[in-house]
C-alpha positions in Angstrom: 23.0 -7.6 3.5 23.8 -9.4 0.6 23.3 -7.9 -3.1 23.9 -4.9 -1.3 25.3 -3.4 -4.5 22.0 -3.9 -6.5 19.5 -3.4 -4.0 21.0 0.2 -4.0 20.6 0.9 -7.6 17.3 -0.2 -7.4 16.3 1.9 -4.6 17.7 5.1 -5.3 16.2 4.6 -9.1 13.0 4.0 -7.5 13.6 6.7 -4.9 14.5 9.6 -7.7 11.8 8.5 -10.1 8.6 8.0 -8.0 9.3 11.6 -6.4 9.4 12.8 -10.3 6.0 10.7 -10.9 4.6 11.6 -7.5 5.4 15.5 -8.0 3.7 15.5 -11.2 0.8 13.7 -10.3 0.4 16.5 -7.4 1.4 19.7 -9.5 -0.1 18.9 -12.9 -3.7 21.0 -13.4 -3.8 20.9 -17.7 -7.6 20.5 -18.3 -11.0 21.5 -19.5 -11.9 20.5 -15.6 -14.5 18.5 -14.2 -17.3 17.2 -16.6 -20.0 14.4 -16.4 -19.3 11.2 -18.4 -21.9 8.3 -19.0 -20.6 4.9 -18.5 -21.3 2.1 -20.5 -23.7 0.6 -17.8 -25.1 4.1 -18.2 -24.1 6.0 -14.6 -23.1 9.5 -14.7 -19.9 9.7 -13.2 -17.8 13.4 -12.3 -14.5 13.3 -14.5 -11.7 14.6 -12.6 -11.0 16.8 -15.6 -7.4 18.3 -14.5 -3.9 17.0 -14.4 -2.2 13.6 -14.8 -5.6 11.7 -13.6 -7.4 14.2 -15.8 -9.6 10.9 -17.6 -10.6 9.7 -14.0 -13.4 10.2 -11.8 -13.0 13.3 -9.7 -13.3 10.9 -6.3 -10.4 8.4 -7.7 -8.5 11.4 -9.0 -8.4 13.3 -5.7 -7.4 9.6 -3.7 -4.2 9.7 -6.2 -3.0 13.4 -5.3 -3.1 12.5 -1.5 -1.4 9.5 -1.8 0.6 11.1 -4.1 1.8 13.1 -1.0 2.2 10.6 1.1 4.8 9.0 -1.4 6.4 12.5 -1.9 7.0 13.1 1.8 6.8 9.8 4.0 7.3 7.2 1.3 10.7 8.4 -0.4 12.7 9.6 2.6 11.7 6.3 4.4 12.8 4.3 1.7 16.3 6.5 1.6 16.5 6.8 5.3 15.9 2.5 5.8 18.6 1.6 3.0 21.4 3.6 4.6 20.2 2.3 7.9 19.9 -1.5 6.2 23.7 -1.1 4.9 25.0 -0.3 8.3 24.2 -4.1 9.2 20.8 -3.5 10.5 18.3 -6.3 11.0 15.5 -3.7 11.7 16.3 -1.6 8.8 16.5 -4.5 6.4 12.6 -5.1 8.1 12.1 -1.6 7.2 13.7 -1.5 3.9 11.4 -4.5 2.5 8.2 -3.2 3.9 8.9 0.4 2.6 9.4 -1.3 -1.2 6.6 -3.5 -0.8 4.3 -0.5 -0.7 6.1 1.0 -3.5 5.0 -2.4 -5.5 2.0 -2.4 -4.8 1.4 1.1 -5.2 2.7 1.5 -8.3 1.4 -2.5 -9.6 -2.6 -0.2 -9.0 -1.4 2.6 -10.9 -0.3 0.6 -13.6 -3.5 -1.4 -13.8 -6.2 0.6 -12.2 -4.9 4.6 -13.4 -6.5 5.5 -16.7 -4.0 5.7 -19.2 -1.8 9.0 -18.7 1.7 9.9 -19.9 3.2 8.4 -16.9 2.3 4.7 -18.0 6.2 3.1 -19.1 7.3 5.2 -15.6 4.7 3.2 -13.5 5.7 0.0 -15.5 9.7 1.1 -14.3 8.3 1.1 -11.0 6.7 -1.6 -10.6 9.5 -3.9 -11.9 12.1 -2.3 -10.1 10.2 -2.2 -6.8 9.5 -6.2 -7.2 13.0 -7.0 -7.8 14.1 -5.0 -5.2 11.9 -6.5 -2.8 12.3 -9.6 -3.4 16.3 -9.4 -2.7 15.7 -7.9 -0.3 13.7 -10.9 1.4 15.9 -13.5 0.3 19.4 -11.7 1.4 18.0 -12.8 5.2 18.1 -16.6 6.2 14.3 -17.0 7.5 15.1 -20.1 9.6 18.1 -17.6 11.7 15.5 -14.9 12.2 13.4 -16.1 15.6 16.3 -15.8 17.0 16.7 -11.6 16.7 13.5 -11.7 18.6 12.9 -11.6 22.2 10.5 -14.2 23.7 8.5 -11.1 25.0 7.6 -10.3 21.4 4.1 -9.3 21.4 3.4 -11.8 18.9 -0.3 -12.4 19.9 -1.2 -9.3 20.0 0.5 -8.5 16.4 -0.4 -11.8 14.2 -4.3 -10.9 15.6 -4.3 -7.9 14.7 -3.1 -8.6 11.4 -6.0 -11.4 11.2 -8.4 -9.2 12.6 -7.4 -6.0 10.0 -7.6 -8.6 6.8 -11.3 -9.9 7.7 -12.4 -6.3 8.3 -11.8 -5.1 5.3 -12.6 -8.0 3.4 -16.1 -7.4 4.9 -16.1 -3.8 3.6 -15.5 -5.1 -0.1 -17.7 -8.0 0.0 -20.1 -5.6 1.3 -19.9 -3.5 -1.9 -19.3 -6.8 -4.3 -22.2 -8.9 -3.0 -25.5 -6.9 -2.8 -25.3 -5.9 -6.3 -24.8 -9.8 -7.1 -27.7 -10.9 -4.9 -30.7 -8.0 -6.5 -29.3 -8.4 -9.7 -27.9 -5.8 -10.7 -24.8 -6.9 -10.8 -22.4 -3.6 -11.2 -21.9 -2.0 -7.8 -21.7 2.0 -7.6 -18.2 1.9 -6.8 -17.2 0.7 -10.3 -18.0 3.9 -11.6 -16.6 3.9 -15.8 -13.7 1.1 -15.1 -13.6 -1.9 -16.1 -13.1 -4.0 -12.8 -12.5 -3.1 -8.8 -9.2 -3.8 -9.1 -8.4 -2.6 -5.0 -11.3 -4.9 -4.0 -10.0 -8.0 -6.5 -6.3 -7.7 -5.4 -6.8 -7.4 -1.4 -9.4 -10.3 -1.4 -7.3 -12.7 -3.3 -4.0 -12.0 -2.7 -2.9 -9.2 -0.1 -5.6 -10.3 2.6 -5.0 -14.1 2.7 -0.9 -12.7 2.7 -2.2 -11.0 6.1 -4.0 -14.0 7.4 -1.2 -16.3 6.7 1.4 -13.8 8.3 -0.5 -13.1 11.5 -1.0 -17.2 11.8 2.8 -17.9 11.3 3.5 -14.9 13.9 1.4 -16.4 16.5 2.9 -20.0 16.0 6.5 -18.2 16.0 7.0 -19.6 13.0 10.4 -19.0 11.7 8.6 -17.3 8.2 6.1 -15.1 10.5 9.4 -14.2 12.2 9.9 -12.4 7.9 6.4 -12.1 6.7 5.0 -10.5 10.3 7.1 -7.3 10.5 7.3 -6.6 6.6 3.8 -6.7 6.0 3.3 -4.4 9.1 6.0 -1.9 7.5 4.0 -2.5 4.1 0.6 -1.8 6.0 1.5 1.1 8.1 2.6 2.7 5.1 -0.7 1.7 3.3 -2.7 2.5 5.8 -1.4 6.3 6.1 -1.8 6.7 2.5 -5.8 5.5 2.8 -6.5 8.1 5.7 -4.8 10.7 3.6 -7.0 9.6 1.1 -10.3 9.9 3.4 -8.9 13.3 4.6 -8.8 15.1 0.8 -11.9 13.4 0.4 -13.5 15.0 3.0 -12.2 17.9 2.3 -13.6 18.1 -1.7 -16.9 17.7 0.0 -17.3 13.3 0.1 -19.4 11.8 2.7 -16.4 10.2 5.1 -18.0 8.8 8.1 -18.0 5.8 9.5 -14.2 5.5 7.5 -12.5 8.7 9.0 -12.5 7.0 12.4 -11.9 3.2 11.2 -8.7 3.7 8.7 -6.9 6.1 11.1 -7.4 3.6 14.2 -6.3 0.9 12.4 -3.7 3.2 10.3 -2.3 3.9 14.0 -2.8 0.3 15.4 -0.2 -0.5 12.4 2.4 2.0 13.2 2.0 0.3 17.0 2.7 -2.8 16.1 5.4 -2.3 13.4 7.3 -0.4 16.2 6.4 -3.2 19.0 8.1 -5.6 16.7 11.3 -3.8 15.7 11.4 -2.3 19.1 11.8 -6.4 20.4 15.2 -7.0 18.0 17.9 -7.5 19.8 21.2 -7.5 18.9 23.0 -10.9 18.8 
């Protein structure tokens, strides 16, 4: 793996320094506690009241600590485990390795820009920078037009590029579904906007990370030499994702939060994911 030098600075800073960020965000509890706040399009919203998301609402808030978590425990040791595995020469742990940072840039680019301003704000801004960079040499240290050939020609490409296209309009339909009623009786601002300024989660999957899916299921089903990159990273990527959204549901279910239909849609498509990021490293073969 080329710039193997770098890519391992990178990682392990990211690696030692969103398991500070992470721990904090899970441990801190400094706060008056929860208390109602009137927005400037005048809804009552529950502030969290407690900890490093102290300023956001209490349903936000609680999303944060569980994914949180799932940074703590499944997103740093993967990241350690895949570099040490992507030194060794490994084409599946180089797949690993740049779908493992790509959720730690997005992750941290939605704290930086959606998290209400906390202590934490130059870390996220570390992280974010040194997850992009690290990413992106790590996706140009392979030669994409070389890569269809570590695949076998039973690759369950089909099945793995649909899914992805089926997974990207499925939740685009759940945001539209929040975005466009409000736009069509008028009033504009949808519940789920709560005292922020924008639906940042919505605005950043429908223009950029769903079309990224669409494209990369498309390329995988034409065994296009880029769906060949693009297919199995943005699994890794999703997997991950998606494991951090159903621990999301789960803690809201547990502070009390209406979960249904979602607690049985995220988790299928959460394990759907895993399936498919392990059908697709399972069919590299060593050449």
């Amino acid at each position: 793996m080329k710039q193997t030098k770098t890519i391992s600075i990178l990682v392990f800073c990211i690696a030692a320094i969103a398991a500070a960020a992470a721990a904090i965000g899970i441990f801190s509890n400094q706060g008056p506690g929860p208390y109602g706040y009137e927005s400037i399009r005048g809804q009552t919203i529950t502030i969290y009241g407690k900890g490093l998301y102290q300023h956001m609402s209490a349903e936000v808030a609680i999303q944060g600590i569980a994914q949180d978590y799932g940074t703590l425990f499944i997103g740093v040791p993967l990241l350690l485990i895949s570099l040490f595995w992507a030194r060794k020469g490994s084409i599946k742990g180089h797949f690993l390795l740049a779908g493992t940072l790509g959720y730690f840039l997005v992750t941290y680019l939605f704290y930086l820009v959606m998290g209400m301003y906390n202590p934490l704000f130059l870390v996220y801004a570390f992280l974010m920078g040194t997850s992009f960079f690290a990413f992106t040499l790590t996706m140009l240290s392979l030669d994409v037009n070389k890569l269809p050939v570590y695949f076998r020609k039973s690759t369950p490409v089909k099945f793995a590029g649909g899914f992805l296209i089926f997974n990207a309009f499925s939740i685009a339909i759940l945001w539209l579904s929040i975005v466009v009623p409000p736009l069509i009786d008028g009033s504009i601002y949808p519940k789920a906007l709560e005292h922020y300024t924008t639906l940042i989660v919505q605005g950043m999957d429908l223009g950029l990370l769903l079309p990224l899916a669409v494209v990369s299921g498309v390329l995988l089903i034409r065994k296009n030499p880029s769906g060949y990159l693009l297919g199995p990273v943005y699994f890794i990527f999703l997997a991950l994702l998606m494991t951090a959204l159903t621990a999301k549901i789960i803690a809201m279910g547990m502070a009390g939060y209406n979960i249904i239909p979602v607690i049985f849609i995220i988790p299928t498509f959460n394990l759907l994911a895993v399936i498919c990021s392990a059908l697709l490293l399972k069919n590299i073969k060593m050449v």
